[in-house]
N, C-alpha and C positions, 0 to 999 in steps of 0.2 A: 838137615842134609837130605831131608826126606821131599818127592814135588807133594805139588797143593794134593790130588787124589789118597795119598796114602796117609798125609796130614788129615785129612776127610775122614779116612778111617779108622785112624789113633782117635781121633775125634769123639766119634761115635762110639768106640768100644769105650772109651773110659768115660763119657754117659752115662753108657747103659752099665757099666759096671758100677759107678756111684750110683746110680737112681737104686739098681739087682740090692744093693748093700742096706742102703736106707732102708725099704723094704724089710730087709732079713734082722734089722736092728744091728747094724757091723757098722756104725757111725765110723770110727776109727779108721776104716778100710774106704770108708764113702768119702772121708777127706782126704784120705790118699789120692782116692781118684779124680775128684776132684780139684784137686790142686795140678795132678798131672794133666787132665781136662785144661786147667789155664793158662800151663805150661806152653802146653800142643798152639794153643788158641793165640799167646802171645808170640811167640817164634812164628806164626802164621803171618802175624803181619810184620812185626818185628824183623826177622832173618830173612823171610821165605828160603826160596831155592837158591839163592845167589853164591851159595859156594858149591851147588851142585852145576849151575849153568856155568859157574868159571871153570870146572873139569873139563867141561865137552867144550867150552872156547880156548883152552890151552891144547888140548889135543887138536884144534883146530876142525871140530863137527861145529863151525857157526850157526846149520839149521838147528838142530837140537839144543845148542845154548838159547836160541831167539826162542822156539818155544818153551821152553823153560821158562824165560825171563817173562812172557808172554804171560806165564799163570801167576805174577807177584797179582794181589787183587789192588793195590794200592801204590805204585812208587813215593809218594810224599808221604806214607807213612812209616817208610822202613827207617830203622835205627842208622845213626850218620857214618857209622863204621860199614855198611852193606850196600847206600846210597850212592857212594863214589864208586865204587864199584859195581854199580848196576848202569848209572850214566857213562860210565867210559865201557862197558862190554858193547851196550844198546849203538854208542855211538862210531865204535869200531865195524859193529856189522850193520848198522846202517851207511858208513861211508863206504860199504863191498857195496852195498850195492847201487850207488850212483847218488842217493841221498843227502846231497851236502849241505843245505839250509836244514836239515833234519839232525843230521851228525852233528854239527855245531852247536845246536841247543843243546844236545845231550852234553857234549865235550865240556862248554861255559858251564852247567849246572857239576858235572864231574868234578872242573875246577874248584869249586865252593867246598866238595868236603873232603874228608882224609881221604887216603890213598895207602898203599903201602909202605909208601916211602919216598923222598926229594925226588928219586930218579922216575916213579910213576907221574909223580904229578909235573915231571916235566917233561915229559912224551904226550900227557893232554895238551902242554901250552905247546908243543911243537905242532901235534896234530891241528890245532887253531890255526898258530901261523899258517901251513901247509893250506888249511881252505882256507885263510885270509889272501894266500896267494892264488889260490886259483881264483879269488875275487877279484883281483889286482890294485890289494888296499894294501899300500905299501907302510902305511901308519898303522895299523894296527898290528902290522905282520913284524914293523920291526918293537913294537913293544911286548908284545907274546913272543919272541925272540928272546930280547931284551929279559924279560922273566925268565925265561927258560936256561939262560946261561946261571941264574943265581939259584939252580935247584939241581942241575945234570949234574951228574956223577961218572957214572961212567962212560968209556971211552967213546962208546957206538952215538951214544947222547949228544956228547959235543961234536963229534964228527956230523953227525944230522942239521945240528945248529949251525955250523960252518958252512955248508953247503946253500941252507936254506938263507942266511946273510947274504953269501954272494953272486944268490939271486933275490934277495931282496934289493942290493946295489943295482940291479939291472931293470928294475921295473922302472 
């Protein structure tokens, strides 16, 4: 929950506190820290900050979640439980800002992993539909459509799907 800087510095104090230990002969204390050392080191690439950048993108600060999201050192390395949730943030605030061949890669790769739940992962295939429409590919729009009724839950879900149907009839 910590960004990459302070991961930096949990980093280095428990270095120098294994190296300080081995030194002093406190082996027992040097794998302590050592082990918390790979802890730090694996949640680095593992977790990074992506539940600290989904705070500031549910309060709605989009800059501050994009720089955040900005210090993962690796997206194709993070664990598939963080991954879906880094492609669909990235791809939310990329379509603020006019970016939609951009938004769509992130959205499709979103699709691939978990999510929170049916109803997350069908607000990515609606988000699809939605730039499939503004591409005006009416095939594609109504089978990410088409998915998206077999996952919606609630009521706001399908009422979005309803609307974007009968404007897919219209294309």
């Amino acid at each position: 929950m910590y960004n990459a800087r302070v991961r930096y510095i949990l980093m280095a104090v428990f270095l120098i506190t294994a190296v300080t230990c081995v030194v002093y002969k406190e082996e027992e204390i040097a794998a302590v820290a050592a082990m918390f050392f790979g802890f730090v080191v694996w949640s680095h690439f593992k977790q990074s900050s992506i539940l600290l950048a989904s705070k500031h993108y549910h309060k709605g600060d989009y800059s501050t979640a994009e720089r955040i999201l900005g210090e993962v050192p690796n997206p194709y390395r993070l664990a598939r439980s963080r991954r879906g949730y880094y492609e669909f943030m990235m791809g939310n605030i990329v379509m603020k800002k006019g970016a939609f061949d951009e938004a769509e890669r992130h959205f499709q790769i979103a699709s691939r992993f978990p999510l929170g739940g049916k109803n997350d992962k069908a607000f990515v295939m609606i988000h699809l539909a939605n730039l499939a429409f503004r591409k005006k590919d009416k095939e594609r729009m109504t089978a990410y459509l088409e998915h998206a009724k077999t996952l919606a839950v609630t009521p706001k879900a399908q009422e979005i799907i309803k609307k974007l149907e009968i404007e897919a009839k219209n294309l």
